[in-house]
N, C-alpha and C positions, 0 to 999 in steps of 0.2 A: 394183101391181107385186109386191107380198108375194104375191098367188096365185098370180101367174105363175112365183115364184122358185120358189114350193111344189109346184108340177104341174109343172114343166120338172126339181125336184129328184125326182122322184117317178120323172118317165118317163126319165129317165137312172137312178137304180135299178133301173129293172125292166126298161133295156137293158142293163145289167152284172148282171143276177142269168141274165137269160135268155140272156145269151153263157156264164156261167158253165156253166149246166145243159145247153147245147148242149155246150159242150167237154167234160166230162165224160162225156155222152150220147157223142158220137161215139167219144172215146176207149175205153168199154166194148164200143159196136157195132162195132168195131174188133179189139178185144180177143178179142167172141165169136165172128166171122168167122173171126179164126185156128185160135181149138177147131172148131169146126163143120167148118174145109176139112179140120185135119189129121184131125180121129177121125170124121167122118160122110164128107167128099169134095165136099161141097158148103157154099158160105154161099147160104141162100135169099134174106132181103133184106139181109143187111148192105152189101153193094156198093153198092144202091141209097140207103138210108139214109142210109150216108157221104156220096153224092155232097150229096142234101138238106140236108143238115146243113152241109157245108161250102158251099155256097152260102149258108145264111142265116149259118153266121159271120162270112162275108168280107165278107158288104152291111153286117150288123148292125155289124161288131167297124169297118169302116171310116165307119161315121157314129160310133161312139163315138170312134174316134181323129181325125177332122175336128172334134168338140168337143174333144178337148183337146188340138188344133194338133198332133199327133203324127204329120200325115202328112210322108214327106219335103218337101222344097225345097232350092232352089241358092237362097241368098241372096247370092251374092257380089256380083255386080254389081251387087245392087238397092242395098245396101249402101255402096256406094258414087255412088251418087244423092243429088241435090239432096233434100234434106227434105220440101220441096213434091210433086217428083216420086215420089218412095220412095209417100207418102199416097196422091197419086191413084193410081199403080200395085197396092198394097193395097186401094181403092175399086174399081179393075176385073175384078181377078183375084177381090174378093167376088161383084161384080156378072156376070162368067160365071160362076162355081159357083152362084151362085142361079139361075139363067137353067138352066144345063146342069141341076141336080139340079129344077127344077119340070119341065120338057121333056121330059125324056129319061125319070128315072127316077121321077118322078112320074106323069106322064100317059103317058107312054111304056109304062114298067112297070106300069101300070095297066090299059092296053089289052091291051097281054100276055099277063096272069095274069087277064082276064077271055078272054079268048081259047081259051084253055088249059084252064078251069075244068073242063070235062068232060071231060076227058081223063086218064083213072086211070093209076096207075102201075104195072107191067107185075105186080111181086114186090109192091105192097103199094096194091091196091086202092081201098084208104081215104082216100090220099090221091090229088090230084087234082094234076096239072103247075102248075096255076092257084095250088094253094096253095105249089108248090115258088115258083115264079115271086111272090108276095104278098110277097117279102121286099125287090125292087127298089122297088116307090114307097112303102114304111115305111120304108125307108132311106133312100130319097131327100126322102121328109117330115123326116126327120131333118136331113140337108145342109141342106135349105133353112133351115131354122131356124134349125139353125146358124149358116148364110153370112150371116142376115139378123141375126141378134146380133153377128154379127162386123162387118161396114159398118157398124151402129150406133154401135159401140164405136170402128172406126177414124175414122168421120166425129165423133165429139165429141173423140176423142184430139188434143192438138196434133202438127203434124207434124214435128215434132223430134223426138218420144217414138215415132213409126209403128214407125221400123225400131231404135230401143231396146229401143223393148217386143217386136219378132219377136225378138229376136235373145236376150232375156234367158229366153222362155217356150222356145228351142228347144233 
């Protein structure tokens, strides 16, 4: 378990280093779009680039925030559930986000961004749709792990503590 804690602490570093360097990234390519339109009349690839960029933060920056339970929820109702109920309800809603993020945006996004692969981008060559597209089943490799650490943790939790512990980490 100590390696696992060691490579799962490693690759959540270098999911929050690599958001960092994107936000930054995009906010400069941003930055130089605007010099470029006002004093040349044209941004060559910054338009494109944004888009890139903001697509791998949004996949990247929302498996960073599904590990640290940062996405919304309505817990009121659940909250008011039976203990037992609250549990299993926490067990199904892991068990489709693991389902949905192996499906969808693992193999899903997989098929995609092999799909895609040869298909260059119009202002910036180098890159391929396939590599815009690579950031839905890396992220979706992410949820799943996630979701499958979370069922872990709620299925050893007792069910008195389920909707304690939602409500004290939100």
């Amino acid at each position: 378990m100590g390696v696992y804690r060691l490579v799962r602490g490693g690759a959540i570093r270098l999911l929050e280093w690599a958001l960092v360097a994107m936000v930054v990234a995009i906010t400069l390519n941003v930055l130089w779009g605007i010099v470029t339109r006002t004093f040349w009349g044209q941004a060559i690839y910054t338009d494109e680039l944004a888009r890139v960029l903001l697509v791998w933060i949004s996949m990247l920056g929302g498996a960073l925030a599904f590990e640290r339970k940062a996405h919304l929820g309505v817990d009121f109702f659940v909250s008011k559930m039976h203990p037992d109920a609250r549990k299993a309800l926490a067990i199904l809603v892991q068990c489709v986000t693991a389902v949905f993020a192996a499906v969808v945006l693992v193999v899903g996004g997989t098929a995609l961004a092999q799909g895609q692969w040869a298909q260059r981008l119009p202002t910036m060559p180098w890159l391929t749709k396939g590599g815009v597209y690579a950031a839905i089943p890396i992220a979706g490799f992410f949820i799943l792990l996630f979701s499958l650490e979370n069922l872990a943790a709620i299925i050893r939790t007792p069910a008195e503590r389920v909707g304690a512990q939602t409500q004290s980490e939100g």
